[in-house]
N, C-alpha and C positions, 0 to 999 in steps of 0.2 A: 733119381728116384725111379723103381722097377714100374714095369708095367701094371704088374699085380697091384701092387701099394695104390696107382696113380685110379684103378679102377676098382679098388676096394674104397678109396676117396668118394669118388661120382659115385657110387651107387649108394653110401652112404648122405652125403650131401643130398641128392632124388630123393629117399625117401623123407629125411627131414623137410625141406620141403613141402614135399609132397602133404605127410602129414600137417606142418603148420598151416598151410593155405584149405587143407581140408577141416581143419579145427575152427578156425575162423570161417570160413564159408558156410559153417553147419551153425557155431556160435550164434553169429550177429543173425541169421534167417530163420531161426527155429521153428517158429509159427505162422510167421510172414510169407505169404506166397510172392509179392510182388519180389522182397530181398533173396530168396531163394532162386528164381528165376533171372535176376540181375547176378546173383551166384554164379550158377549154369553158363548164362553168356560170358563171363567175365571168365573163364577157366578154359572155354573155348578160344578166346580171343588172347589168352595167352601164350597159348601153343606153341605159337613160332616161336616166341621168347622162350620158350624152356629146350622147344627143339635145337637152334643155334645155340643159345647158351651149352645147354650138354655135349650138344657136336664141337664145338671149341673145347671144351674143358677136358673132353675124352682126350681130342686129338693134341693136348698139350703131351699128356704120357704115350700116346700110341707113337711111338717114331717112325714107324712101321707104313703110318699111314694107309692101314688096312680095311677088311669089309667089317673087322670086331668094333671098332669106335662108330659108325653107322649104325651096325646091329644094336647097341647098346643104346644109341641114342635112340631110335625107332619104337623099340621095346619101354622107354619112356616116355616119348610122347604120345606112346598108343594109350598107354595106364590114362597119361591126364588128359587125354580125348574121352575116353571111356570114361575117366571120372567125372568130366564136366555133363556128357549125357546122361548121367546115371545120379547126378542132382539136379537139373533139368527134369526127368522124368519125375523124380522126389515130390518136385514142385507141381506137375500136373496132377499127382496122385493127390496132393495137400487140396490143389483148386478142386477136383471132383469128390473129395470126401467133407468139403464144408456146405458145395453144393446143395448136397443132400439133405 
């Protein structure tokens, strides 16, 4: 299998992913701030798992062993770093506007 093919794979796989755990994450927390927060952490503390897993998955088609299977991995874990702060924040925005 080409490089192309093996990285049109991984990036495809990332976003599914990506989306089911974001679907679910928003799902079961919608109104709930404690589950939205447990959200948040829970996306954080996956990281490494998504970061290792994609860095293997890449470097099955990179033969190459290059800086692209890094980049590509990097460029993913930065998304669900950013995604898990960015429903983390969600959830602070939810506790200060019931406050009121």
């Amino acid at each position: 299998m080409s490089a192309d093919v093996g990285m049109s794979i991984t990036i495809l796989l990332e976003i599914t992913v990506f989306g089911i755990i974001n679907f679910y994450a928003f799902k079961y927390s919608q109104d709930n701030i404690k589950k939205r927060i447990w959200a948040g952490v829970i996306f954080l503390l996956l990281t490494p798992i998504i970061l290792f897993g994609t860095l293997y998955f890449v470097l099955l088609f990179d033969k190459g062993m290059g800086w692209g299977a890094f980049v590509v991995t990097l460029i993913a874990t930065g998304l669900y770093i950013i995604n898990g702060i960015i429903v983390l924040l969600s959830s602070f925005y939810l506790y200060f506007k019931k406050s009121k």
